[in-house]
N, CA, C and O of each residue as an XYZ file, in Angstrom:
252
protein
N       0.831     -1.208      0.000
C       0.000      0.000      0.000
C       0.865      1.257      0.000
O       0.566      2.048     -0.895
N       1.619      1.532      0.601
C       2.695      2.331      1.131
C       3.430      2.784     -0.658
O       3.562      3.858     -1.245
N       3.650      1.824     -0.901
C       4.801      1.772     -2.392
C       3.736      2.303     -3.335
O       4.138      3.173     -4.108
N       2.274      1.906     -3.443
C       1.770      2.652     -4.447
C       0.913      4.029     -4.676
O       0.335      4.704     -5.527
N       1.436      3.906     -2.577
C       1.580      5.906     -2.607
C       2.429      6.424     -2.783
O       1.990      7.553     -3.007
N       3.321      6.466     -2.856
C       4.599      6.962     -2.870
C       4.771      6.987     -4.306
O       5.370      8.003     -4.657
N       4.484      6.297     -5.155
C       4.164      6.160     -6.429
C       3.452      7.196     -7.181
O       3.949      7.959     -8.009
N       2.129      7.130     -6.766
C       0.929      8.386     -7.179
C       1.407      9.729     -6.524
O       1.299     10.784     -7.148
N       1.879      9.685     -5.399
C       2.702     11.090     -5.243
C       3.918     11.633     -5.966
O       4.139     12.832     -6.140
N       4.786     10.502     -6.423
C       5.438     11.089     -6.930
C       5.198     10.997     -8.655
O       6.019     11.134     -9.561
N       3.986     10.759     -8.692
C       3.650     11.247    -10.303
C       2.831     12.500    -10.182
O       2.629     13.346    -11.053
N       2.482     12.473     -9.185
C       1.351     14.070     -8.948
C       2.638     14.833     -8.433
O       2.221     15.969     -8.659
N       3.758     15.009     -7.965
C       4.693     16.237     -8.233
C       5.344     16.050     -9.502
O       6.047     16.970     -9.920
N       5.229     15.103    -10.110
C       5.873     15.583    -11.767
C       4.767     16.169    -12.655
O       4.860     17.049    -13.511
N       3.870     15.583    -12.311
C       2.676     16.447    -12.943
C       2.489     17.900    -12.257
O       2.295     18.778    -13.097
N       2.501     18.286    -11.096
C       2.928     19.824    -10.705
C       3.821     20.598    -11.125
O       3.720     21.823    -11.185
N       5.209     19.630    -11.600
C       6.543     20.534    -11.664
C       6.231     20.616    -13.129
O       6.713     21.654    -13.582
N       5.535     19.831    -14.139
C       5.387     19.979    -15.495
C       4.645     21.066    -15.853
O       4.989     21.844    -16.742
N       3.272     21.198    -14.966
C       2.405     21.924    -15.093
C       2.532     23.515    -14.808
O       1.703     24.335    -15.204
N       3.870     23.877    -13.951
C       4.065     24.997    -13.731
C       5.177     25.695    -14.283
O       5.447     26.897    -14.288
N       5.767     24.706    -14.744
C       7.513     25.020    -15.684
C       8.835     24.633    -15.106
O       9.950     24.884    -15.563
N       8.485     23.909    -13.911
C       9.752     24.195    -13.007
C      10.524     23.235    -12.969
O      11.350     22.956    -12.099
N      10.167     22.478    -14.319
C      11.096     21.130    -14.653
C      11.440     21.315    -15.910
O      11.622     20.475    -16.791
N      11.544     22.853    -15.954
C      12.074     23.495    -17.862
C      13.515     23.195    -17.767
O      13.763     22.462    -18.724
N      14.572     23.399    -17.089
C      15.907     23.289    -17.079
C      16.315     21.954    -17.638
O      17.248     21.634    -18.375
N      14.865     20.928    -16.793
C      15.760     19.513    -16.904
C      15.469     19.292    -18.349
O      16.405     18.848    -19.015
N      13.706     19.653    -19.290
C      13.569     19.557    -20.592
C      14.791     20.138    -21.356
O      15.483     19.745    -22.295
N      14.773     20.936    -20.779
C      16.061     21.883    -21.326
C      17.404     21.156    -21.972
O      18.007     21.469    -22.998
N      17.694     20.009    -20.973
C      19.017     19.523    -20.868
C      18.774     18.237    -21.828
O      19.598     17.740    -22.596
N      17.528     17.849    -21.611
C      16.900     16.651    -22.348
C      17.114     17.077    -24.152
O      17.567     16.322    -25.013
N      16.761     18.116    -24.289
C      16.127     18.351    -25.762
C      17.598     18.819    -26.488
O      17.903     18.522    -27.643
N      18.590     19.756    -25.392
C      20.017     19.910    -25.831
C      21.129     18.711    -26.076
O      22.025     18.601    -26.914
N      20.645     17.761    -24.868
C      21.569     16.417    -25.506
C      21.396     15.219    -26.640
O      22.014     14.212    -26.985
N      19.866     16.116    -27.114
C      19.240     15.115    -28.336
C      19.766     15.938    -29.282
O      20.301     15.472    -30.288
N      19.665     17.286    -29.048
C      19.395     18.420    -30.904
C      20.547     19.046    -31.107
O      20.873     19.663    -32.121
N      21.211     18.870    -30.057
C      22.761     19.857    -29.636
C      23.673     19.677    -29.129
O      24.040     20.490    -28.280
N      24.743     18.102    -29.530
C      24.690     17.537    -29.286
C      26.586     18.264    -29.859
O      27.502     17.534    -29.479
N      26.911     19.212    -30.456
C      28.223     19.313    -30.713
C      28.789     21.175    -29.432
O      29.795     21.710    -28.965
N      27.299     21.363    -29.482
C      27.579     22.751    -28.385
C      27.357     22.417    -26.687
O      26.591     21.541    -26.284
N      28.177     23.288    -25.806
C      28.009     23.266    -24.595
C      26.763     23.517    -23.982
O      26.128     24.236    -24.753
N      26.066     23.255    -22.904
C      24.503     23.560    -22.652
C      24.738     24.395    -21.927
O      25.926     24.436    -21.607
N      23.857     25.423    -21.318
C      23.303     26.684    -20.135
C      23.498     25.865    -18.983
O      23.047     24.756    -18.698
N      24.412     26.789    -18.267
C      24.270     26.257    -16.427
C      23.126     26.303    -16.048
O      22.527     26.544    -17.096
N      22.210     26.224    -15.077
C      20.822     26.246    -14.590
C      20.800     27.551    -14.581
O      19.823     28.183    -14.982
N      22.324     28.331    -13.930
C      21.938     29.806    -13.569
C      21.461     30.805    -15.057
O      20.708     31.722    -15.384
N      22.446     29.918    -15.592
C      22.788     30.942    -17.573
C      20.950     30.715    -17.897
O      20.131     31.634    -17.896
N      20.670     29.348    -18.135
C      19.451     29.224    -18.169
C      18.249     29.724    -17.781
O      17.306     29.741    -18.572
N      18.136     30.211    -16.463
C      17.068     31.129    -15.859
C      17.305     32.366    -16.388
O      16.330     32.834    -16.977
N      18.532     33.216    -16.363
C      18.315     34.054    -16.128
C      17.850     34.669    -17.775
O      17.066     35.586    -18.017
N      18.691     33.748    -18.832
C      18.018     33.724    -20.171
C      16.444     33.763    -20.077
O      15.797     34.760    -20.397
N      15.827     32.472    -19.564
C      14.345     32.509    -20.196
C      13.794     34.180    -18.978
O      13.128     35.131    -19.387
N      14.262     34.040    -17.759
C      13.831     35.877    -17.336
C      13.456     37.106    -18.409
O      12.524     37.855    -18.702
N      14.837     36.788    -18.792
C      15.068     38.050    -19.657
C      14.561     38.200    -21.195
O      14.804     39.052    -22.049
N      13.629     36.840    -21.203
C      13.024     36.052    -22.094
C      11.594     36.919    -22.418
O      11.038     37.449    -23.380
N      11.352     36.677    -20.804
C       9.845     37.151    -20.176
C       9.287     38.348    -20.397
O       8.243     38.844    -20.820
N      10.652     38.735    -19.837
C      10.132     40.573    -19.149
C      11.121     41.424    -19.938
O      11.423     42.487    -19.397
N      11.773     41.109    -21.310
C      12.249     42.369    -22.012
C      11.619     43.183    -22.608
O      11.822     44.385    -22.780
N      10.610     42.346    -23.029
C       9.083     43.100    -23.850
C       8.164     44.477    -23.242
O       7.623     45.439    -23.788
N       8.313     43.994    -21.779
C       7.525     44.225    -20.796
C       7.708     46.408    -20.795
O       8.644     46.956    -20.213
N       6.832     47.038    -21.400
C       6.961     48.413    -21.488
C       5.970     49.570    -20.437
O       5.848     50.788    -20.574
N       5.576     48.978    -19.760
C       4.466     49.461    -19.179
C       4.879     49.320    -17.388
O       5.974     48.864    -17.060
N       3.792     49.799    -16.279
C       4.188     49.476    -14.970
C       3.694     48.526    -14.510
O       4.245     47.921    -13.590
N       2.234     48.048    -15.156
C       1.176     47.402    -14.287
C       0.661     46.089    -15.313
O      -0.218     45.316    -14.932
C-alpha cells in the first residue's frame, strides 16, 4: 500500500513541476543532448536568467 503511494505522489509532483515550468531546465538539458549535441549547454543559472530576460524584455508598461 505504502509503495503505491509513494508512487501516485510522486507522479502528482511531476505532474505539478510539469504543469508549472519548473522542470524546464531539466527539458532543457533533455532536448540539448538530443538536438545539440556538438555545443556546450546553459548552467541552470545561464538558463534562468536567459528565459527571465526572455519574459520581461518586452515588458513596457508598470502594471
Amino acid at each position: 500500500m505504502a509503495t503505491g503511494l509513494k508512487t501516485w505522489l510522486r507522479g502528482c509532483w511531476r505532474f505539478v513541476r510539469e504543469l508549472s515550468g519548473d522542470d524546464g531546465y531539466e527539458r532543457y538539458l533533455a532536448h540539448h543532448a538530443a538536438c545539440h549535441i556538438d555545443s556546450v549547454a546553459l548552467t541552470r543559472r545561464e538558463y534562468f536568467r536567459r528565459r527571465e530576460g526572455e519574459k520581461w524584455e518586452g515588458v513596457r508598461r508598470c502594471c
